[in-house]
C-alpha positions, 0 to 999 in steps of 0.5 A: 672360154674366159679363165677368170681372174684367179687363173689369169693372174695368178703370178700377182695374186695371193693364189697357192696351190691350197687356193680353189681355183673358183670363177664365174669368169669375171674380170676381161670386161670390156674398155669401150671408147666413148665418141660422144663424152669425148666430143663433149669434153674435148677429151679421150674418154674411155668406159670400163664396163664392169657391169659384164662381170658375171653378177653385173658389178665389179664386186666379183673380182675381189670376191673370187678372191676373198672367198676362193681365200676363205674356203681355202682356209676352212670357213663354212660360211662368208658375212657380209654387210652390203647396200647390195652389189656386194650381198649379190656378189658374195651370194653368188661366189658362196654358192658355187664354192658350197659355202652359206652366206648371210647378208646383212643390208640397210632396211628399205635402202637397197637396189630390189634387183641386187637383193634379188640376186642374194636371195635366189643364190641362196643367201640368208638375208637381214636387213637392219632398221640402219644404213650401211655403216650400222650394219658394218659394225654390226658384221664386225662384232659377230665375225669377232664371235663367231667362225664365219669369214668377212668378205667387205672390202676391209677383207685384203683378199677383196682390194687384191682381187679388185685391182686386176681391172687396172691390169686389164686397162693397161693391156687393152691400151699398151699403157695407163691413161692419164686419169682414172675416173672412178665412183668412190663409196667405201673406197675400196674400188679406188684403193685397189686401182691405185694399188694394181696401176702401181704394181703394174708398173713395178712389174715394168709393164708400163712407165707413168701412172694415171692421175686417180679421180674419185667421185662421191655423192654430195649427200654421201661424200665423207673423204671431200667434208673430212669427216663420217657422216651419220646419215648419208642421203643419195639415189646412188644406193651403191656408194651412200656410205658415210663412214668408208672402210677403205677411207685411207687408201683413197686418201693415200691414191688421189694424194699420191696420185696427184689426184682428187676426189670430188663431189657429184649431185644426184641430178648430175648423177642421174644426167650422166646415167641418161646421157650414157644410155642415149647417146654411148648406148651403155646403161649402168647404174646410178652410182656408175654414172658418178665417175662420167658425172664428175669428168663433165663437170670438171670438164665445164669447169676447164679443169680437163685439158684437150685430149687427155686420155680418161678411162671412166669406170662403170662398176654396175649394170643398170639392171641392178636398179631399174626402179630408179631408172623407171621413175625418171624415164617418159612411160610407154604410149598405148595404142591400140592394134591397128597401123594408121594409129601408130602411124600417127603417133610415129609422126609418119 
C-alpha cells in the first residue's frame, strides 16, 4: 500500500508531529523508457508519468503538503486561484482533510474534466470573467482579509511537497539524468525540481545534477520574452499563464543549472501529445506534452547529443482535457451490425 509522500519523506519534508499524516497516495509514479522518442532523438529518453497521482497531475505532491500544513496550523478553509489541476488537487485534499475549499478559475479557460473534479470534491467554484493572473491577484487580496489558507505554488509548503518527484527519479535510476525536461507555467514545478535534485545531492545520495530544460508555450511564455504577458494565448490551458508566481526560481534553476527555458508552439504541442499516444501508448494532457515537444525540437535542432539520458516529465493525464484531444482526433466509423461490413471497412 503506498504510504505517500509525507510519510515516505518525511526526514526531507516540513513534517512534525502536529502535522496530519494526510495522503491519497500520491507520488511513487512511475519512470517509464520511451523506445520510440529515444529511437527518435538518438537520445536516452525517459517519462515521468505524473498523471498517476491520485487526481491524475502532479499537483497533488505539493498539496499533500500545503494542506496537511494549513490544517495543522487551524485553517478551516484553503483558496486557491487555478486553470484547473490545481482547483482538482486542493478540492480533493480539502475534502478529505474536512476542510472547505473555494477555487477561483478563468471563466471559459479551464479543462471541463478538471472542473469536474473541483466540484464533485465538493469545492465552491467561481469563475472570473479573467485569465489566471487576475484571479491570482484577486485570491491574494481576499487571503489579506480573510482567515483562509493559500495554497498556489507561492504556498512554500506546494514547491517543498512537489520536489519529492526528482527524489523519486534519482532512486529509480541510482542517479540524475543529464537533462530534466519539464512544462513550465507558474513556474513552480520546474522550481521545486531544482530545488529536490539539489537537496538530493546535499544528502550525498547522488554526485551530478541534471541540466534543467523548461519549456513554455509561445503565446504564454513570459520567462523566454522577458516580461508578463497581459493575455497569454494557448490550447495547453494548464501552463497559460502570463505573469508566473514562481518566475525567479526558474530563472534561478535553468541559470544554475546550466540550463534553458525554450518555447513550444501549440501545433508541436499537440504533435508530441499524438506521438506519445501512439507510439509510447502514454496519453497526457497538452501542456505535458510541451516538455517531449521541446526535447524533439531541439533534438531537430542537433542541440541533443546522442545518448544523454532525458527524463521528460508528464504533469497531467490526458482525461483531464478530452475535448482537446477529440477535436483533433479522426471520429468513429459507423457500421452497421452485420460482420462482411466490418469486414470491409477492416480491409479484411
Amino acid at each position: 500500500m503506498k504510504s505517500g509522500i509525507l510519510l515516505r519523506y518525511r526526514d526531507y519534508l516540513p513534517f512534525t508531529r502536529l502535522t496530519p499524516p494526510l495522503s491519497l497516495g500520491e507520488g511513487d509514479t512511475p519512470l517509464v523508457p520511451a523506445p520510440a522518442l529515444s529511437e527518435a532523438t538518438r537520445a536516452d529518453i525517459w517519462l515521468k508519468v505524473e498523471g498517476c497521482n491520485p487526481t491524475g497531475s502532479f499537483k497533488d505532491r505539493g498539496m499533500v503538503v500545503a494542506v496537511s500544513k494549513a490544517a495543522e496550523e487551524g485553517a478551516k478553509a484553503v483558496i486557491c486561484a487555478s486553470t484547473g489541476n490545481t482547483a482538482a488537487s486542493a478540492a480533493a485534499y480539502a475534502a478529505r482533510a474536512g476542510l472547505r475549499a473555494i477555487v477561483i478559475v478563468p471563466a471559459g479557460n479551464i479543462a471541463l474534466g478538471k472542473l469536474a473534479q473541483a466540484l464533485m470534491h465538493g469545492a465552491q467554484v467561481l469563475a472570473v470573467r479573467g485569465n489566471f493572473d487576475q484571479a491570482l491577484a484577486l485570491v491574494r487580496q481576499l487571503v489579506e482579509r480573510h482567515p483562509v489558507a493559500l495554497v498556489n505554488s507561492v504556498n512554500p509548503y506546494r514547491i517543498e511537497g512537489q520536489k519529492t518527484a526528482a527524489f523519486e527519479i534519482c532512486e529509480a535510476m541510482g542517479k540524475a539524468p543529464d537533462i530534466l525536461a519539464i512544462p513550465v507555467g507558474n513556474a513552480g514545478n520546474i522550481t521545486a525540481y531544482w530545488r529536490g535534485f539539489r537537496q538530493w545531492r546535499e544528502a550525498g545520495h547522488i554526485r551530478a545534477l541534471p541540466r534543467m530544460w523548461g519549456f513554455q508555450a509561445e503565446g504564454a511564455a513570459p520567462l523566454v520574452r522577458g516580461e508578463p504577458i497581459a493575455e497569454p494565448r494557448t490550447v495547453a490551458t494548464a501552463i497559460r499563464i502570463g505573469n508566473p508566481a514562481s518566475w525567479q526560481g526558474a530563472i534561478a534553476a535553468r541559470d544554475e543549472s546550466g540550463g534553458l527555458i525554450d518555447t513550444v508552439s501549440d501545433d508541436e504541442i499537440l504533435a508530441a501529445q499524438r506521438l506519445l499516444a501512439q507510439t509510447e501508448g502514454l496519453f497526457c494532457e497538452p501542456a505535458s506534452a510541451a516538455s517531449v515537444a521541446g526535447v524533439l525540437k531541439l533534438a531537430g535542432q542537433g542541440k541533443v547529443p546522442p545518448r544523454t539520458r532525458i527524463v521528460c516529465v508528464l504533469t497531467g493525464s490526458g482525461l483531464k482535457d478530452p475535448d482537446t484531444a477529440l477535436a483533433a482526433a479522426p471520429r468513429p466509423t459507423e457500421v452497421a451490425p452485420d460482420l462482411a461490413e466490418i469486414e470491409g471497412v477492416l480491409g479484411w
